[in-house]
PQR file of N, CA, C, O and H, with PARSE charges and radii, in Angstrom:
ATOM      1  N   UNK A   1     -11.355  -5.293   8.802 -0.4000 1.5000
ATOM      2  CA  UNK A   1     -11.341  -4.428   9.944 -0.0000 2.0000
ATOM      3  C   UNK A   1     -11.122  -2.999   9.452  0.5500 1.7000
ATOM      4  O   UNK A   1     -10.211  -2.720   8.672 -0.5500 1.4000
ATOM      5  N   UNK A   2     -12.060  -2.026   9.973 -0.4000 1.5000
ATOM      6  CA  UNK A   2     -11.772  -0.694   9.494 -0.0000 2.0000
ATOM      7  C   UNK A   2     -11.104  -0.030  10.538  0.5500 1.7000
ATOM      8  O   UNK A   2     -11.548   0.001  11.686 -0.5500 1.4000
ATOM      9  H   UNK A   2     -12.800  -2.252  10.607  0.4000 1.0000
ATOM     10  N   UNK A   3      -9.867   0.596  10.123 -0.4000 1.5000
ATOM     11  CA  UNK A   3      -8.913   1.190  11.031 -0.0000 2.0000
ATOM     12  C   UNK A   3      -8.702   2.929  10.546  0.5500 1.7000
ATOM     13  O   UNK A   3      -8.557   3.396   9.416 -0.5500 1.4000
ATOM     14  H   UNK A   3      -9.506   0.571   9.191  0.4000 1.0000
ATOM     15  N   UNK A   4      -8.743   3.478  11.609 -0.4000 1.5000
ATOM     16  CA  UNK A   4      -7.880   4.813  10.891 -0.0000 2.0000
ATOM     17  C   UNK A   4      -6.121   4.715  11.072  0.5500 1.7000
ATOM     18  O   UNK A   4      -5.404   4.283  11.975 -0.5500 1.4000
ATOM     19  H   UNK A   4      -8.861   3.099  12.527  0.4000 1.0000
ATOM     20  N   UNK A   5      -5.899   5.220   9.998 -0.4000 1.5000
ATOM     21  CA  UNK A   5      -4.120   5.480   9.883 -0.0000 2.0000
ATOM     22  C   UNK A   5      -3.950   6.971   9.384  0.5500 1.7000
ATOM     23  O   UNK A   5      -4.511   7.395   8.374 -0.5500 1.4000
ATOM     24  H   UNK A   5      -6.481   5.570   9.265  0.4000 1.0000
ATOM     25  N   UNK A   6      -3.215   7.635  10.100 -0.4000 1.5000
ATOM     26  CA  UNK A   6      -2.794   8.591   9.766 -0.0000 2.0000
ATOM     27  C   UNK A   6      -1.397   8.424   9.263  0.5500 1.7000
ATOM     28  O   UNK A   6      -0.460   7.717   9.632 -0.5500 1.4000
ATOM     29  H   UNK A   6      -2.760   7.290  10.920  0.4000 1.0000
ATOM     30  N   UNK A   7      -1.562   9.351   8.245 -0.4000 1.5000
ATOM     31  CA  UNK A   7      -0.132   9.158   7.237 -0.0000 2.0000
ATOM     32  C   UNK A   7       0.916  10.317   7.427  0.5500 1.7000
ATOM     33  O   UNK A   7       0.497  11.474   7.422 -0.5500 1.4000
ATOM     34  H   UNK A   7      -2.324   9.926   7.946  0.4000 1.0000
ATOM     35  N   UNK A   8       2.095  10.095   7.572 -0.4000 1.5000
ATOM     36  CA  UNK A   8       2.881  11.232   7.539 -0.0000 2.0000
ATOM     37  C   UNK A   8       3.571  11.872   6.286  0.5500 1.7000
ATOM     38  O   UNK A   8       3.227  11.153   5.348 -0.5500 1.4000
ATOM     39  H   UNK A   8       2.436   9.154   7.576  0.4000 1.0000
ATOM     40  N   UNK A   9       4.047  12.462   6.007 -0.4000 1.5000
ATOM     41  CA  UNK A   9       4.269  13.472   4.560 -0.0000 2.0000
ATOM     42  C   UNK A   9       5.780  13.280   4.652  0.5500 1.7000
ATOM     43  O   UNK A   9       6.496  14.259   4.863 -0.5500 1.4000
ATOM     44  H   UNK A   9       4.327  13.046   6.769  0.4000 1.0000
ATOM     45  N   UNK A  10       6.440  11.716   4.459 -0.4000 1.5000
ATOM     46  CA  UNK A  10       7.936  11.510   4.534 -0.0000 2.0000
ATOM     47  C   UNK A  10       8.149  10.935   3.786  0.5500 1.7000
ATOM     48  O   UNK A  10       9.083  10.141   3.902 -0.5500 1.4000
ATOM     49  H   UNK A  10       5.858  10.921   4.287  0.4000 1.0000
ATOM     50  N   UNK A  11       7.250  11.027   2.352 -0.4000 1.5000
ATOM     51  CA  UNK A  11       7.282   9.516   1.075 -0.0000 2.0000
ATOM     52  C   UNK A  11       8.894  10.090   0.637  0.5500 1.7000
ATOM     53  O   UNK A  11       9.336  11.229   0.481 -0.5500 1.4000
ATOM     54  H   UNK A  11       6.492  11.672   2.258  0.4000 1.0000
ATOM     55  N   UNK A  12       9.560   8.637   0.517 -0.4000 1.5000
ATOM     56  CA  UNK A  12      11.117   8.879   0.257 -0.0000 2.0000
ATOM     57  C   UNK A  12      10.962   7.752  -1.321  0.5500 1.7000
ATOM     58  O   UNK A  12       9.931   7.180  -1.674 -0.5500 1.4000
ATOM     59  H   UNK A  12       9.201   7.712   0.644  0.4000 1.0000
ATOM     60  N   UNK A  13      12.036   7.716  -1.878 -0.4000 1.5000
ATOM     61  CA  UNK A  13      11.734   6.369  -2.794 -0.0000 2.0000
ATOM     62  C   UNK A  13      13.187   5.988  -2.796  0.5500 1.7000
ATOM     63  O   UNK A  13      14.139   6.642  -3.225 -0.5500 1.4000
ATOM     64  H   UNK A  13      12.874   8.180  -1.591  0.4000 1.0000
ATOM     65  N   UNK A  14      13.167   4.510  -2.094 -0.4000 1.5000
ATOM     66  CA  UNK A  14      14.662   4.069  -2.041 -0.0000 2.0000
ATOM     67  C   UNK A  14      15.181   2.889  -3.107  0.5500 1.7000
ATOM     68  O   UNK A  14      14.723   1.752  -3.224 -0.5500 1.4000
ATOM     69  H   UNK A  14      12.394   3.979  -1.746  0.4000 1.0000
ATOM     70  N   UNK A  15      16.167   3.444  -3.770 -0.4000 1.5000
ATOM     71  CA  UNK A  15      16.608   2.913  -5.206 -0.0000 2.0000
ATOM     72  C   UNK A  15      16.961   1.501  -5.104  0.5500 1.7000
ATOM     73  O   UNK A  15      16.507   0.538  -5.721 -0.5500 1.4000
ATOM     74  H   UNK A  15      16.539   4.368  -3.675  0.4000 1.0000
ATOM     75  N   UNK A  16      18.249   1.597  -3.816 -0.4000 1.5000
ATOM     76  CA  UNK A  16      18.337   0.250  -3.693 -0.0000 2.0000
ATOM     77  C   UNK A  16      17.686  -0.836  -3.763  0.5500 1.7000
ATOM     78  O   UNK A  16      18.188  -1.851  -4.246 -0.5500 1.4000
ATOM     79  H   UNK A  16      18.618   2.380  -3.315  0.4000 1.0000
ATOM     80  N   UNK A  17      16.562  -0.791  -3.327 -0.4000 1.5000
ATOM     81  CA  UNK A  17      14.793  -1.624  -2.828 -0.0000 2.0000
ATOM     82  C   UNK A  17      13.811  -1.032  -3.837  0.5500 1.7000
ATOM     83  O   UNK A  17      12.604  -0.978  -3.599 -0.5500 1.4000
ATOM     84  H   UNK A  17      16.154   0.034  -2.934  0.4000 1.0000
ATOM     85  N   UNK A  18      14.408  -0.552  -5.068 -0.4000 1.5000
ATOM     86  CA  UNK A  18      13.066   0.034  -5.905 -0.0000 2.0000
ATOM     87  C   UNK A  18      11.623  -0.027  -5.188  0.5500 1.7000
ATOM     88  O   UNK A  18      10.697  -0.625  -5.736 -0.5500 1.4000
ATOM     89  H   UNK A  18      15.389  -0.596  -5.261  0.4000 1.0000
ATOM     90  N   UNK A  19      11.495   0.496  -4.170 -0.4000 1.5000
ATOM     91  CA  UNK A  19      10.434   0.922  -3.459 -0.0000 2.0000
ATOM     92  C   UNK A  19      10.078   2.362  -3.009  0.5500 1.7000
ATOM     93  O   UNK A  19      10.871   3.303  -2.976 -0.5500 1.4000
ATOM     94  H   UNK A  19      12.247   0.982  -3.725  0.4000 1.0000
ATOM     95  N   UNK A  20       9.012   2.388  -2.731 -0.4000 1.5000
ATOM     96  CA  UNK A  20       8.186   4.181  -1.807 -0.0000 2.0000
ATOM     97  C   UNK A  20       8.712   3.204  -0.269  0.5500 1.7000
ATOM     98  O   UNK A  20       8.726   1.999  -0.017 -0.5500 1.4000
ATOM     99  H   UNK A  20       8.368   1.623  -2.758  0.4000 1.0000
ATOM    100  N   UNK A  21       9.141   4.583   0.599 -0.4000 1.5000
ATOM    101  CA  UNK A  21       8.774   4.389   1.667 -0.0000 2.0000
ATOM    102  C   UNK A  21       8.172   5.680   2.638  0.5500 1.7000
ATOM    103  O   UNK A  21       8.413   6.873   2.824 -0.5500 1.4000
ATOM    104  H   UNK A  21       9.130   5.562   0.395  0.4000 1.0000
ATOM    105  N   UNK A  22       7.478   4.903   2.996 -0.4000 1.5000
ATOM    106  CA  UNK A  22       6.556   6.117   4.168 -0.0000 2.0000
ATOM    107  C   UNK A  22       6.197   6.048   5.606  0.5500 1.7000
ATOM    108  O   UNK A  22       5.499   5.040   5.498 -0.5500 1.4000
ATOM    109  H   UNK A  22       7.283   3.934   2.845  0.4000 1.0000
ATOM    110  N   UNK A  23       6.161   6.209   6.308 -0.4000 1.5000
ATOM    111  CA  UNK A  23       5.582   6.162   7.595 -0.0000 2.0000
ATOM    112  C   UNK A  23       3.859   6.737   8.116  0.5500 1.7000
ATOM    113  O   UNK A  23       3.302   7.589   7.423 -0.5500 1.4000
ATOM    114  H   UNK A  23       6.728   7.028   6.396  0.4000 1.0000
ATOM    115  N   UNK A  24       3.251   6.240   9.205 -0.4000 1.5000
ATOM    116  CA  UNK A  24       1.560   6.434   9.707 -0.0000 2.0000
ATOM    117  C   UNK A  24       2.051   6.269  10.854  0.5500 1.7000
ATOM    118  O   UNK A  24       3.134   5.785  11.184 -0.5500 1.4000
ATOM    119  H   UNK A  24       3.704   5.548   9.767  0.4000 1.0000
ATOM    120  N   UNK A  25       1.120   6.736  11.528 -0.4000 1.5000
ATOM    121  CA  UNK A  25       0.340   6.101  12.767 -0.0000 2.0000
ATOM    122  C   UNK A  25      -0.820   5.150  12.652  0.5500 1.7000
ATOM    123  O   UNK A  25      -1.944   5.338  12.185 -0.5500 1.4000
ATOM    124  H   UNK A  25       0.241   7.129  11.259  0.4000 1.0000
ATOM    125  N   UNK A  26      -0.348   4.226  13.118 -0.4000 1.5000
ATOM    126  CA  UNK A  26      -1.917   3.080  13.478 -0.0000 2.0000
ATOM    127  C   UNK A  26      -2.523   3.038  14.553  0.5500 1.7000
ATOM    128  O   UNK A  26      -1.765   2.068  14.553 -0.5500 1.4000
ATOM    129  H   UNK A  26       0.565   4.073  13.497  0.4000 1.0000
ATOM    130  N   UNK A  27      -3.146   3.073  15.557 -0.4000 1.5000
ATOM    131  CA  UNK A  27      -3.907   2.586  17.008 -0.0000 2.0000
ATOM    132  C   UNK A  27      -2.710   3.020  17.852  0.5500 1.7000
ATOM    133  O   UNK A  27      -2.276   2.090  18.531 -0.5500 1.4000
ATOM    134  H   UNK A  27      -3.762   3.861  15.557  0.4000 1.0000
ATOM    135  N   UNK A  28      -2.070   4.150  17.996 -0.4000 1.5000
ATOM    136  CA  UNK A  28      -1.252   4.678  18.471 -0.0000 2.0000
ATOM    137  C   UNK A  28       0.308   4.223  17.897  0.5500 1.7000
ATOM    138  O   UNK A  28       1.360   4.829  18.098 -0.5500 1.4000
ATOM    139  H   UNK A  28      -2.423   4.906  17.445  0.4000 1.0000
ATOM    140  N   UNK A  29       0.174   3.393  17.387 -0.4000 1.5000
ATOM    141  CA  UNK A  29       1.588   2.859  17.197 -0.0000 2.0000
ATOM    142  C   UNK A  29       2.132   3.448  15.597  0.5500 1.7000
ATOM    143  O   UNK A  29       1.295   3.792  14.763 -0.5500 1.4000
ATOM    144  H   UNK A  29      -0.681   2.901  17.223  0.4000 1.0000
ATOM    145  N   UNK A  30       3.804   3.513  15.271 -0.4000 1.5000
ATOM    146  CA  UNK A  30       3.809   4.310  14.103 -0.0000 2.0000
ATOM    147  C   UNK A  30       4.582   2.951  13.356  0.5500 1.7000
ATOM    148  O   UNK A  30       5.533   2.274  13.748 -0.5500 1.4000
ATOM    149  H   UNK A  30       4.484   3.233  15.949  0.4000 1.0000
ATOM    150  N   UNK A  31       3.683   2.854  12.014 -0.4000 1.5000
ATOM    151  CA  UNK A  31       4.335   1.875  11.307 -0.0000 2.0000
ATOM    152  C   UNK A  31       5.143   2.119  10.293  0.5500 1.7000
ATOM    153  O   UNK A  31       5.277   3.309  10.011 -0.5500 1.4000
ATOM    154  H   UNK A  31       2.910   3.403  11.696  0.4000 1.0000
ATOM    155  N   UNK A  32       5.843   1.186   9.528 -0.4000 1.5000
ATOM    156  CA  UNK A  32       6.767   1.809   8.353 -0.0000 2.0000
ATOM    157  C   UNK A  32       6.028   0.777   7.134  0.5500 1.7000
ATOM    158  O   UNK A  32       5.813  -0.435   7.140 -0.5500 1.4000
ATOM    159  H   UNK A  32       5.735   0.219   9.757  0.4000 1.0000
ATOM    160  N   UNK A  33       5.822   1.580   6.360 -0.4000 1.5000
ATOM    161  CA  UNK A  33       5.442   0.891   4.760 -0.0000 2.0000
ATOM    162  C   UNK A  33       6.647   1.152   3.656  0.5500 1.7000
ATOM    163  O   UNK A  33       7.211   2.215   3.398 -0.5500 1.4000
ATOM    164  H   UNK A  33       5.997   2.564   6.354  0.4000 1.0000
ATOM    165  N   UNK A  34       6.817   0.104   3.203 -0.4000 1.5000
ATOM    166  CA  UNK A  34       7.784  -0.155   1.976 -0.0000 2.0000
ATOM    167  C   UNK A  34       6.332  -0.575   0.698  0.5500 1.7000
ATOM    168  O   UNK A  34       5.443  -1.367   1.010 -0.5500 1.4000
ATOM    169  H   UNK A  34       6.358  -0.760   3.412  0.4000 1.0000
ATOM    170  N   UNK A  35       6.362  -0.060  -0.311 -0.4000 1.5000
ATOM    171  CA  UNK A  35       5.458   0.011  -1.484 -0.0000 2.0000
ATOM    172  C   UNK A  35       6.627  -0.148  -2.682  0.5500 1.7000
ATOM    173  O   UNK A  35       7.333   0.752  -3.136 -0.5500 1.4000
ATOM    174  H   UNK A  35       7.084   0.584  -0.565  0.4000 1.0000
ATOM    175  N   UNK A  36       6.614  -1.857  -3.129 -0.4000 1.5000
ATOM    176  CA  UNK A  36       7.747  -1.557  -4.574 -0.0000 2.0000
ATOM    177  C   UNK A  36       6.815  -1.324  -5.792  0.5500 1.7000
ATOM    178  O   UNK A  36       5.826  -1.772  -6.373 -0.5500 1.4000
ATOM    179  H   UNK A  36       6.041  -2.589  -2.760  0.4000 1.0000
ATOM    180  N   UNK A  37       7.550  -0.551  -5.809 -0.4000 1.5000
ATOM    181  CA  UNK A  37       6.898  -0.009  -7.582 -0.0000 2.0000
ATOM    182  C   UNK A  37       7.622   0.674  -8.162  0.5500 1.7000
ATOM    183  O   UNK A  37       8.568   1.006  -7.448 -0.5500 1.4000
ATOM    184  H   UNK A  37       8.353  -0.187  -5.337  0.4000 1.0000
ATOM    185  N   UNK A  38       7.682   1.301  -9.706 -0.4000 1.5000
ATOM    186  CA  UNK A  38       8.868   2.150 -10.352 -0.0000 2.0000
ATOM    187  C   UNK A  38       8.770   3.617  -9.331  0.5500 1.7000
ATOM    188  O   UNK A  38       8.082   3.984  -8.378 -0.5500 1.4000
ATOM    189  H   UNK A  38       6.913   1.032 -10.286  0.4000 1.0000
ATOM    190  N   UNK A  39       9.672   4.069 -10.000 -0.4000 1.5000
ATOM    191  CA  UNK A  39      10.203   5.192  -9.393 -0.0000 2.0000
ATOM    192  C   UNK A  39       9.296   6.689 -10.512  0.5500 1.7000
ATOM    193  O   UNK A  39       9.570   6.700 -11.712 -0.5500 1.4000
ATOM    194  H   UNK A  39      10.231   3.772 -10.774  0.4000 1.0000
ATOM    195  N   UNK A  40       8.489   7.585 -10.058 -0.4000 1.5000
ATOM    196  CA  UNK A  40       7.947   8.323 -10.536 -0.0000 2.0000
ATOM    197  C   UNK A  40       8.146   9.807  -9.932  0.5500 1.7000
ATOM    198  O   UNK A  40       8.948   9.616  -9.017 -0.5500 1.4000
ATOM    199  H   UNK A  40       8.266   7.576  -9.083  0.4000 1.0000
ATOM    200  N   UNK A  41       7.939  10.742  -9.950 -0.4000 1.5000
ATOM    201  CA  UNK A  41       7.880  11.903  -9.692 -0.0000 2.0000
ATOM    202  C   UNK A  41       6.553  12.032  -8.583  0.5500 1.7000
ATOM    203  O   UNK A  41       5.354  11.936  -8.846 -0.5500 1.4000
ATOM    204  H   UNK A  41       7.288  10.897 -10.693  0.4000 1.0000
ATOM    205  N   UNK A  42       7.288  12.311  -7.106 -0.4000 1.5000
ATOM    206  CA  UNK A  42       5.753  12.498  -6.050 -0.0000 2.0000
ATOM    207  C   UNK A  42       4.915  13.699  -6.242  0.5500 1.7000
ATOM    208  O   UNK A  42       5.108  14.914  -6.202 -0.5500 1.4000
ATOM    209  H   UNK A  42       8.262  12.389  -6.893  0.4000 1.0000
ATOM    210  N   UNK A  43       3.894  12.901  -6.470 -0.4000 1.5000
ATOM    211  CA  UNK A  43       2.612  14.510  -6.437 -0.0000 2.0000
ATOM    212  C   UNK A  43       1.563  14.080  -5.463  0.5500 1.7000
ATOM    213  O   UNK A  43       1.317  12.962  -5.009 -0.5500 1.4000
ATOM    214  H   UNK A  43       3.736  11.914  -6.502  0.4000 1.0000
ATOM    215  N   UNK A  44       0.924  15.412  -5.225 -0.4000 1.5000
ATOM    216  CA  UNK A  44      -0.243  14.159  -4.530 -0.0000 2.0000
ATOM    217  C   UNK A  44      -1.128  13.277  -5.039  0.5500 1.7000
ATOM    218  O   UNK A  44      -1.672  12.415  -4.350 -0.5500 1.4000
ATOM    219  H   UNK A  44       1.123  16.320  -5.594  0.4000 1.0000
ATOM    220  N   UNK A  45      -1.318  13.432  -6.222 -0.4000 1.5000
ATOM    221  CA  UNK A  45      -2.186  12.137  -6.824 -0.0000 2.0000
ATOM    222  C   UNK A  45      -1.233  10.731  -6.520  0.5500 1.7000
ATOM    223  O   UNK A  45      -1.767   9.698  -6.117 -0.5500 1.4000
ATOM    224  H   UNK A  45      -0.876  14.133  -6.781  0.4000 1.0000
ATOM    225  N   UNK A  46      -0.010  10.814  -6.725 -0.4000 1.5000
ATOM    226  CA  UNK A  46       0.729   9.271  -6.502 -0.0000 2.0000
ATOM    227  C   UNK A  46       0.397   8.947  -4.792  0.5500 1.7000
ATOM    228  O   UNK A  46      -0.036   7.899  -4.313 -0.5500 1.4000
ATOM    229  H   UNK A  46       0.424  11.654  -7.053  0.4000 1.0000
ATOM    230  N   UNK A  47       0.751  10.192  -4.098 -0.4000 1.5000
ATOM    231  CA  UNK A  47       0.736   9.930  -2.009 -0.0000 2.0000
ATOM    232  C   UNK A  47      -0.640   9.259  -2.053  0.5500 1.7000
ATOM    233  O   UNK A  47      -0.675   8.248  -1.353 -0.5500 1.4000
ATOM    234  H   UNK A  47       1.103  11.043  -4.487  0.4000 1.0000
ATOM    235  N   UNK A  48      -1.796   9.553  -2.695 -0.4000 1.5000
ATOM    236  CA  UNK A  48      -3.170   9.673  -2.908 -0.0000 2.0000
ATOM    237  C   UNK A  48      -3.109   7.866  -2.965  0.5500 1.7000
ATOM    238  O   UNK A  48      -3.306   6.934  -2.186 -0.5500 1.4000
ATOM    239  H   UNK A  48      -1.768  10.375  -3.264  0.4000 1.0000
ATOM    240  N   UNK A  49      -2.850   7.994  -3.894 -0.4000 1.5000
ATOM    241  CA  UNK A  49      -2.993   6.665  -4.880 -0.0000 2.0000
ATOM    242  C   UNK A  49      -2.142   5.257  -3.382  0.5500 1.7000
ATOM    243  O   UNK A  49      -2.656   4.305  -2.795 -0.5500 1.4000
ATOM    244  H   UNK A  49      -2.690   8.751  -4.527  0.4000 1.0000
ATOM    245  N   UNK A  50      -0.879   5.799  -3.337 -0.4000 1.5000
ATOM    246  CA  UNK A  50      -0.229   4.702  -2.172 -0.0000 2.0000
ATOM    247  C   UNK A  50      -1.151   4.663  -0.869  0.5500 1.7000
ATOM    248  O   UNK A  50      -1.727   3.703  -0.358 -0.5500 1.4000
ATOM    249  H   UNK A  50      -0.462   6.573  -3.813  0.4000 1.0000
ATOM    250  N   UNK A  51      -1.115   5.879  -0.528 -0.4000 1.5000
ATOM    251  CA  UNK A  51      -2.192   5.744   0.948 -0.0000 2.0000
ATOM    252  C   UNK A  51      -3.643   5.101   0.844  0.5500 1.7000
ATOM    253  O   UNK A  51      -4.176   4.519   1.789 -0.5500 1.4000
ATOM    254  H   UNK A  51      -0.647   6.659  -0.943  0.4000 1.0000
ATOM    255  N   UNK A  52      -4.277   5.287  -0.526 -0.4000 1.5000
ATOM    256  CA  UNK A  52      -5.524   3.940  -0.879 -0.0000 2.0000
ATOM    257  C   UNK A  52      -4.973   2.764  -0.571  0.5500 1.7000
ATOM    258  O   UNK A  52      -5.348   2.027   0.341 -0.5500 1.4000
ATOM    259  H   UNK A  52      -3.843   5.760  -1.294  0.4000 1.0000
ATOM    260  N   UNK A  53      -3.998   2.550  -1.387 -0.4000 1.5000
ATOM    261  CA  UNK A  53      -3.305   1.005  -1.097 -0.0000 2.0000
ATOM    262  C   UNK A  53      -3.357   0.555   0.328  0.5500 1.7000
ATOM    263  O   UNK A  53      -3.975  -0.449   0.682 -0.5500 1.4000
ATOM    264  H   UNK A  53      -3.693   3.149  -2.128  0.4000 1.0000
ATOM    265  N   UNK A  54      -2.627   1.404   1.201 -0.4000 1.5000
ATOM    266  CA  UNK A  54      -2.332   0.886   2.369 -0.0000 2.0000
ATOM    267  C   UNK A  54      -3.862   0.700   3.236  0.5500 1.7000
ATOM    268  O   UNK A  54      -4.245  -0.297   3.848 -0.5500 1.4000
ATOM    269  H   UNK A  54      -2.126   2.220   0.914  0.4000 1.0000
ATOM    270  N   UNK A  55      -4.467   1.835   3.078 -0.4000 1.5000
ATOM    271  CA  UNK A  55      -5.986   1.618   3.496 -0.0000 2.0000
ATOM    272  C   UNK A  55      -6.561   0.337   3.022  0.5500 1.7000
ATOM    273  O   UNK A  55      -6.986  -0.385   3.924 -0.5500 1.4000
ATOM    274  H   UNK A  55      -4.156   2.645   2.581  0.4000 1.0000
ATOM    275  N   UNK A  56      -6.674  -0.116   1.790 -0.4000 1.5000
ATOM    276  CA  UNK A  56      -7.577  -1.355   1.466 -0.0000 2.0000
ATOM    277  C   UNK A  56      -6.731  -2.402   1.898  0.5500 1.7000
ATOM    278  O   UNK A  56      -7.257  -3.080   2.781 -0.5500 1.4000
ATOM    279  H   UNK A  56      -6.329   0.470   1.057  0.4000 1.0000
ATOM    280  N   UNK A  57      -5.770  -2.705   1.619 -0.4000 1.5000
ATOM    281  CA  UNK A  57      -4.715  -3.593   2.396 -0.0000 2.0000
ATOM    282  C   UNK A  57      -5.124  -3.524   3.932  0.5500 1.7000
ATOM    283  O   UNK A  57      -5.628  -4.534   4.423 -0.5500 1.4000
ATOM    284  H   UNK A  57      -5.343  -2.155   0.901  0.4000 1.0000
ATOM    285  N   UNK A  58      -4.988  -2.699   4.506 -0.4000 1.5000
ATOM    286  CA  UNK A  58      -5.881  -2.405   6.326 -0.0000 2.0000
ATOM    287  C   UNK A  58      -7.266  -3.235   6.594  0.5500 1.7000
ATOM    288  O   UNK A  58      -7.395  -3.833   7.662 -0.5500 1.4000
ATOM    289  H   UNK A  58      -4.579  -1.878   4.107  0.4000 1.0000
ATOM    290  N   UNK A  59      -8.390  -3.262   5.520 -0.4000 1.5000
ATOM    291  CA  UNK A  59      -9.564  -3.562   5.096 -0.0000 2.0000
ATOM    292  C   UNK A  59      -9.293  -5.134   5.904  0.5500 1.7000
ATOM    293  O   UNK A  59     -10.271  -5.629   6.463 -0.5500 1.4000
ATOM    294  H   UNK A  59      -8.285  -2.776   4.653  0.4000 1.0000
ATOM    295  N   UNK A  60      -8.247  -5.726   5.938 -0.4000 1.5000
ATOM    296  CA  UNK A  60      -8.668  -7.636   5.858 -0.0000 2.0000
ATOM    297  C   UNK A  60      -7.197  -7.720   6.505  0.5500 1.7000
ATOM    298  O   UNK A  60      -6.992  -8.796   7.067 -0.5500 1.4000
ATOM    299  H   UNK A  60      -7.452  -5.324   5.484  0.4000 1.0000
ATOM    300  N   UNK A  61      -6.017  -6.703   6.543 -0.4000 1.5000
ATOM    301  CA  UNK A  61      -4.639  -7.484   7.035 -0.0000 2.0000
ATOM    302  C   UNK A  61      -4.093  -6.386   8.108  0.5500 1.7000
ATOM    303  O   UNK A  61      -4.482  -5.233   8.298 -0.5500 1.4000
ATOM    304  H   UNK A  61      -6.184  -5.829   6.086  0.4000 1.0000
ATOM    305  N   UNK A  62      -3.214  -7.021   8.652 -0.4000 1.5000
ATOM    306  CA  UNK A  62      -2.441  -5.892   9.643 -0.0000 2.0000
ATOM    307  C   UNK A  62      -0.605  -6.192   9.632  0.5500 1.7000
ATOM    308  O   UNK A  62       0.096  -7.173   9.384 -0.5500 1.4000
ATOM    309  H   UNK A  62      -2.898  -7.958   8.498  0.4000 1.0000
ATOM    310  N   UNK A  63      -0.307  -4.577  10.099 -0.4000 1.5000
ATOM    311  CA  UNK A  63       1.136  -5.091   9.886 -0.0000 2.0000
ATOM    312  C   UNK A  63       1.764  -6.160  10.764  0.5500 1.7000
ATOM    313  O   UNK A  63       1.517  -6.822  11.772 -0.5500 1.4000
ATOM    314  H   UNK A  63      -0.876  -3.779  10.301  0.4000 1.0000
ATOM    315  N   UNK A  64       2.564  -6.007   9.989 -0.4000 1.5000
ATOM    316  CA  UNK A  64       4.133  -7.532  10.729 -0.0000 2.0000
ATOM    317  C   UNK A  64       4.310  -6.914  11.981  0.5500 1.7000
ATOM    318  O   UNK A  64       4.071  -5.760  12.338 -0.5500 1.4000
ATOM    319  H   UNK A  64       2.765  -5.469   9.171  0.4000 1.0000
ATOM    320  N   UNK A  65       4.882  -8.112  12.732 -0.4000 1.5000
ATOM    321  CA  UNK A  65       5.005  -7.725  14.365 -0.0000 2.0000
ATOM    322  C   UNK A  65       6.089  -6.788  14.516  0.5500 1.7000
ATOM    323  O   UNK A  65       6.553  -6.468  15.611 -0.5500 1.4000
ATOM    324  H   UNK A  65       5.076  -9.049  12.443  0.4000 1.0000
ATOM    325  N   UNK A  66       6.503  -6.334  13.356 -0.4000 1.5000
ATOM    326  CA  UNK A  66       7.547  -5.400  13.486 -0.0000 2.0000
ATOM    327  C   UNK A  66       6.896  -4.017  13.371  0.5500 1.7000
ATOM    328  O   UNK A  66       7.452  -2.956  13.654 -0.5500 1.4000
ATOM    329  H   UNK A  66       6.126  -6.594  12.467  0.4000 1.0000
ATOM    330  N   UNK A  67       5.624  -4.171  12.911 -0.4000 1.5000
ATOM    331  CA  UNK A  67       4.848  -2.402  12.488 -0.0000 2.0000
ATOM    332  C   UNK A  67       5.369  -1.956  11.121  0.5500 1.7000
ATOM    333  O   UNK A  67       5.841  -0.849  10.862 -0.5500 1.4000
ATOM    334  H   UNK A  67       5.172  -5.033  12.682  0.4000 1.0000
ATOM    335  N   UNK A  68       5.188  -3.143  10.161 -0.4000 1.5000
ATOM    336  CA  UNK A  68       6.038  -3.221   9.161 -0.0000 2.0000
ATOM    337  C   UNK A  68       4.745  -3.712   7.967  0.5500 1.7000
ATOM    338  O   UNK A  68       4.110  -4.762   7.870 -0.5500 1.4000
ATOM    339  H   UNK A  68       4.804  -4.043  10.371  0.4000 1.0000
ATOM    340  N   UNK A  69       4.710  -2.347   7.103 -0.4000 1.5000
ATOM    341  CA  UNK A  69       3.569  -3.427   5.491 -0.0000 2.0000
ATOM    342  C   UNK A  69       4.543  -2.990   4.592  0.5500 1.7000
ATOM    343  O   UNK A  69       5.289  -2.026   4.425 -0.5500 1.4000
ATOM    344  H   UNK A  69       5.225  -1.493   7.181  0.4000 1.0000
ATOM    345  N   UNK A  70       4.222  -4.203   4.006 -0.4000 1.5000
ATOM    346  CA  UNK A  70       5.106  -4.668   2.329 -0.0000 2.0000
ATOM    347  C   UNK A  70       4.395  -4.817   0.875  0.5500 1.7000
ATOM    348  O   UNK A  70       3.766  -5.776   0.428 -0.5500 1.4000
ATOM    349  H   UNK A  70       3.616  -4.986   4.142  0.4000 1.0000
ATOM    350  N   UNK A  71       4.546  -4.185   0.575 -0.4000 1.5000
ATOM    351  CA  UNK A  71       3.094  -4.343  -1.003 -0.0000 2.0000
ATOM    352  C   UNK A  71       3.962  -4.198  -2.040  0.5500 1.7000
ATOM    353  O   UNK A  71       4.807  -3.308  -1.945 -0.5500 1.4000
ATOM    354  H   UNK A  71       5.057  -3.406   0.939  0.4000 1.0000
ATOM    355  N   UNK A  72       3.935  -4.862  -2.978 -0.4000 1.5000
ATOM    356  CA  UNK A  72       4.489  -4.891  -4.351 -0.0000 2.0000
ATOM    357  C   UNK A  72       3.265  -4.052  -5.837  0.5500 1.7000
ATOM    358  O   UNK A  72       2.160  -4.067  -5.294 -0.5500 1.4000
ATOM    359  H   UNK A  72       3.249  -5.585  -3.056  0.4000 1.0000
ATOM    360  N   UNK A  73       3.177  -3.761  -6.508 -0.4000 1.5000
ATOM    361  CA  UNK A  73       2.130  -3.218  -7.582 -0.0000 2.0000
ATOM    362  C   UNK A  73       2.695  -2.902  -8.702  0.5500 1.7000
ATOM    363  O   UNK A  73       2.018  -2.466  -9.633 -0.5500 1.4000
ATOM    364  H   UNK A  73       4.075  -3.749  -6.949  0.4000 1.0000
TER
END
């Protein structure tokens, strides 16, 4: 399914959860993405690089009934 998501500019990286987290809008609704991966320095090539993720992930799945995606890499 091709969806637009708009992404918001709130990439945090939380240590506890060695994860990115970020927030979008989907079909009006605003979801939260958790992305675990190491911890790097944000530029936009990395925002670049996560927001592909979440797009091709979009391609075939949708979030949890919570408005919630989880990706490991």
């Amino acid at each position: 399914m091709n969806q637009a998501i708009l992404f918001n500019d709130d990439f945090q990286y939380i240590d506890a959860q060695s994860c990115w987290c970020f927030t979008g809008m989907l079909s009006g609704a605003r979801i939260t993405i958790y992305i675990q991966a190491p911890k790097r320095d944000i530029t936009d090539a990395l925002k670049f690089e996560l927001e592909e993720l979440i797009e091709d992930y979009l391609e075939d799945e949708e979030p949890d009934e919570d408005n919630i995606i989880r990706l490991t890499i």
